[in-house]
Every structure is written in C-alpha cells, then in structure tokens.
VEXDREN-2710 file (C-alpha; in Angstrom, 1 decimal):
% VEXDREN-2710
k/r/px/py/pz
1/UNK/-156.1/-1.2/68.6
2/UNK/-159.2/1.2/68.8
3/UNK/-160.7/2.3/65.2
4/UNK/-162.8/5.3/65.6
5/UNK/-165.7/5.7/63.2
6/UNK/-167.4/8.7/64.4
7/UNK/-166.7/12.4/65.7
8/UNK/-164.4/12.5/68.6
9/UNK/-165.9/13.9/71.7
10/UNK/-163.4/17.2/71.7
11/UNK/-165.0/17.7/68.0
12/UNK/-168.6/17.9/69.5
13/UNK/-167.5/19.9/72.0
14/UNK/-165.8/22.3/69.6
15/UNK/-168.8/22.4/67.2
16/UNK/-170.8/23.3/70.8
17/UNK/-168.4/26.2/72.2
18/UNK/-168.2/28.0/68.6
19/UNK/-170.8/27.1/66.1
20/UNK/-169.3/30.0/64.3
21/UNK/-166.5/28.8/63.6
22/UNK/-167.7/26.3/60.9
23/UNK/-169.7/29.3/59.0
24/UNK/-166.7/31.2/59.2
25/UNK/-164.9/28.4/57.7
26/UNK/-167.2/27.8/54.7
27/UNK/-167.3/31.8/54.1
28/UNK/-163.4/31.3/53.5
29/UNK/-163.5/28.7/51.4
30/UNK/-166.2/30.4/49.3
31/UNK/-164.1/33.2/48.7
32/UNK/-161.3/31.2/48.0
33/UNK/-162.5/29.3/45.2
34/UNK/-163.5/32.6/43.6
35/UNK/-160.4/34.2/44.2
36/UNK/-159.1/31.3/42.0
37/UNK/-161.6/31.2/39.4
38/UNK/-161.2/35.0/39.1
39/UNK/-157.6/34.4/38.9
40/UNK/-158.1/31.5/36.6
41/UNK/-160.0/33.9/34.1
42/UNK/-157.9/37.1/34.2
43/UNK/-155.0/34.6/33.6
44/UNK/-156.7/33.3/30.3
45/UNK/-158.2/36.8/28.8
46/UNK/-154.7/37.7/29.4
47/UNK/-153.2/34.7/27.5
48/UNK/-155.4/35.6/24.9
49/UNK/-154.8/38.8/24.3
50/UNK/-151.4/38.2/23.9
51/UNK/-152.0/36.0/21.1
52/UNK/-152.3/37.7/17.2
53/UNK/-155.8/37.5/15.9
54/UNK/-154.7/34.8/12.7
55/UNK/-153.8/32.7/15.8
56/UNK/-157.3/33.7/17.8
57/UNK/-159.2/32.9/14.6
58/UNK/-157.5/29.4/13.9
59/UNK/-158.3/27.8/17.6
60/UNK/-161.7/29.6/16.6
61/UNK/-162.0/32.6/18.7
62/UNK/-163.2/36.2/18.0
63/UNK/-160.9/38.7/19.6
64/UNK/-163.9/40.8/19.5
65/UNK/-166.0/38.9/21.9
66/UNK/-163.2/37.7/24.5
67/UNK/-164.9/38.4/27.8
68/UNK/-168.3/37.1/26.6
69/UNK/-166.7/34.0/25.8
70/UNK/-165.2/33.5/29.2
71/UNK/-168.4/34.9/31.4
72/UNK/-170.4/32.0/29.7
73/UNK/-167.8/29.3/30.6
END
C-alpha cells in the first residue's frame, strides 16, 4: 500500500500549465461567500420587518435603525 503525503505530480503540472486557474478559483469563491452573506442579510432585514414593532422592541431592536444594525454585524 502506497500513502501519498505530498502533491501528486499531475497537480504540479496542472498548477504549471494554468496558474490562472487557481486565481480564478479563489475569485469564485470570494464572490461566493458574499453572495451568501448578502443573502444572509437581506433574509434577516426581511424577517425583521415582518415582525410588529412591540415584538422588535422586546428582543431589543429599534425598527428605526434596522440596516445600521445589520451593516455593523
């Protein structure tokens, strides 16, 4: 049984033949994650501005200052 521990030679060679590959890569991973975290965000301001503002004001929100709370956060 052979354990390899390092890159495989067809990785280096990949890495060689298109070293824009992995750049490319960590661009659409970037913009993944804030895809989410936007969605994340729009989801909550949503949530709560669906709630009443007794409710808001008991879990100790301002419905005033929504979006400033969630740019800080």
């Amino acid at each position: 049984m052979v354990i390899a521990t390092g890159r495989s030679a067809s990785a280096g060679a990949a890495e060689c033949k298109f070293p824009n590959l992995r750049r490319a890569a960590e661009i659409m991973r970037s913009a993944w994650h804030a895809y989410w975290k936007w969605r994340y965000r729009d989801m909550t301001l949503r949530l709560l501005r669906s709630m009443d503002k007794r409710l808001m004001r008991d879990i100790g929100v301002d419905p005033l200052h929504l979006r400033s709370i969630l740019r800080t956060r």
